[in-house]
N, C-alpha and C positions, 0 to 999 in steps of 0.2 A: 434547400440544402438537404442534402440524402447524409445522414449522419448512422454508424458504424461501431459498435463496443465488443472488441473480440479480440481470442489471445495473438498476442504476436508469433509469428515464424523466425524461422533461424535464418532464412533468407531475406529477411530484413532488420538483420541487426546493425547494418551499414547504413541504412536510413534513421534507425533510431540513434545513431549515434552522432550523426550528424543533427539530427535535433536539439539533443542534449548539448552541443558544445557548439553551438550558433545562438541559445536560448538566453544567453546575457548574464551578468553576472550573481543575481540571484540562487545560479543553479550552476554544481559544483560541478568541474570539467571531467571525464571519463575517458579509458582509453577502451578498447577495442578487448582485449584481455579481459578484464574487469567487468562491463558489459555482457562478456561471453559467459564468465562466474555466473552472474545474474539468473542469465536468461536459464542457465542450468539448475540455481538453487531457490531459485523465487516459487511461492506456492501462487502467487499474482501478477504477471507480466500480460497486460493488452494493450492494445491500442485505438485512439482515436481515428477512425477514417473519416474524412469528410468529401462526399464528392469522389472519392475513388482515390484521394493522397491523405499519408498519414497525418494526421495532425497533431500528435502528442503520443504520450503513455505515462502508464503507472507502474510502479515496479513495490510489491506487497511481499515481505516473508514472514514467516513461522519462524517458531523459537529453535525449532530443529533445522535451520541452514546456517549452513556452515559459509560464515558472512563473517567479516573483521571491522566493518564498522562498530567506530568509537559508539555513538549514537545506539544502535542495534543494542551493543553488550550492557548499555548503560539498561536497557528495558529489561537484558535477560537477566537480571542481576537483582532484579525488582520484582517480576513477573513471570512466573511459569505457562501462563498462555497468554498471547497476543496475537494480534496479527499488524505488521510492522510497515508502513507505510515509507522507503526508501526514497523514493523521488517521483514525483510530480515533474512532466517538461510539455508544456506543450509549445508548437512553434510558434515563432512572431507576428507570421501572417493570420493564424488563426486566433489568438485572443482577442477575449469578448466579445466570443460566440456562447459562454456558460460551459463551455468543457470543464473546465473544474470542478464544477459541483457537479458533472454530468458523470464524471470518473469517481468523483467520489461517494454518490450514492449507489455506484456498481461495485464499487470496493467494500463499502459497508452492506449491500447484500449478498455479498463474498465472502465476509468476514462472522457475521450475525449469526451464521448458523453453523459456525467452524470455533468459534472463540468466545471470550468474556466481552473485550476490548478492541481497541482500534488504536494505535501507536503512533507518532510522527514527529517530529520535531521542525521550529518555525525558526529563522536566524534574529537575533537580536542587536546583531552588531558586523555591518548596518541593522537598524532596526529595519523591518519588512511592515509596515504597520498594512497594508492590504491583506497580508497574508494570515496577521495577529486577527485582523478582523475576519478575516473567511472562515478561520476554523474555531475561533468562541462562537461566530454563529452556528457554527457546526456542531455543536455541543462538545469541543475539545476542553480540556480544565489543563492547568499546569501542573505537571508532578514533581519537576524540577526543573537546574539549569545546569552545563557544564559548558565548557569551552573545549575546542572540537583543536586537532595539529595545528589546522589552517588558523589559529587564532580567533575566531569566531564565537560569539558567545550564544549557545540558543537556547529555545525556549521545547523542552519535553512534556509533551502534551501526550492524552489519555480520553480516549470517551468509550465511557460504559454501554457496553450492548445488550439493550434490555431485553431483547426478544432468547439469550444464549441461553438463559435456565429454561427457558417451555422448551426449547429446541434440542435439549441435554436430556432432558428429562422425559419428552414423547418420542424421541428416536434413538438419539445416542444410549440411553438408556431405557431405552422400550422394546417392547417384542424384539424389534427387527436389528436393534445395536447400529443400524447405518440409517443413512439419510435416505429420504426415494430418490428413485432413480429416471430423475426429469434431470433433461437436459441446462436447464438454466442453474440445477444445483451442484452439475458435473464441475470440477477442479481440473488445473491441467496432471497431465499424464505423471508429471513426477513428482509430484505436490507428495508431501506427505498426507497419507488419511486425518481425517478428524478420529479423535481419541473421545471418547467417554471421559466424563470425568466424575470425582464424589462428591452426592451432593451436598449441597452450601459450598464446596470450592468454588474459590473465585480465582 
């Protein structure tokens, strides 16, 4: 299996959409509109290839997109930095190959050297209990619960990034104010920059 972790194009957002709204009922349906919002304000948009077809994606933003999710505002309101984990889809033919945790340690070294945290929320009702358990092992903790339009009760989860104060502190705030300039640290082209922040801010 030749497996693939890279940002997605705007010429496939007709496939990513089609993912998302074939992926079953765990994962909230999207239109094409919305999707297109996304792919414009997400600091995190890649996707799974496997084999040469997509097999999923993640979709990550910053406290600065301009996003109307209930969930999103719930963390901006709590949190002045995060990096905000939207959705998770991967397809049905492809689960349980470990995509998930494969996305999600791309996203947390995405996030480690951009932020404090890492953001998401798990659905409670239906309970998701795979999903409770994927990300307490993940190091996720509960920060709260709210109930979402769709009636749905979830679970707002948080994991501290412990590597963000050495990475604040020897670049954001070192000599050089930015991060080096390797290619695995690049962000996409419209991402906002990483920000310095003071220290002991969390």
């Amino acid at each position: 299996m030749a497996l693939a972790i890279r940002d997605a194009r705007e010429h496939e957002l007709d496939q990513l959409l089609a993912v998302n709204n074939h992926a079953g009922p765990a994962i909230l349906p999207i239109d094409a509109a919305r999707l297109r919002h996304l792919h414009e304000v997400a600091c995190y948009l890649r996707v799974a290839e496997v084999d040469g077809t997509i097999a999923g994606f993640l979709v990550a933003l910053s406290p600065a997109a301009d996003y109307d999710s209930p969930n999103f505002r719930w963390f901006k309101q709590r949190f002045d930095d995060f990096v905000y984990i939207d959705r998770i889809v991967i397809a049905k033919s492809m689960r349980g190959l470990g995509l998930g945790r494969v996305f999600y340690a791309d996203v947390q070294s995405y996030a480690e050297v951009r932020s404090p945290r890492l953001c998401c929320e798990v659905f409670l009702d239906p309970r998701d209990d795979v999903s409770v358990l994927f990300h307490g092992t993940y190091g996720f903790r509960e920060e709260g619960q709210q109930t979402v339009p769709s009636g749905q009760r979830v679970s707002l989860l948080a994991k501290e990034l412990c590597s963000w104060p050495w990475v604040r502190d020897t670049y954001l705030q070192g000599p050089t104010g930015h991060l080096p300039n390797q290619s695995w640290l690049a962000g996409r082209p419209m991402a906002p920059k990483p920000r310095a922040r003071a220290a002991g801010a969390i």
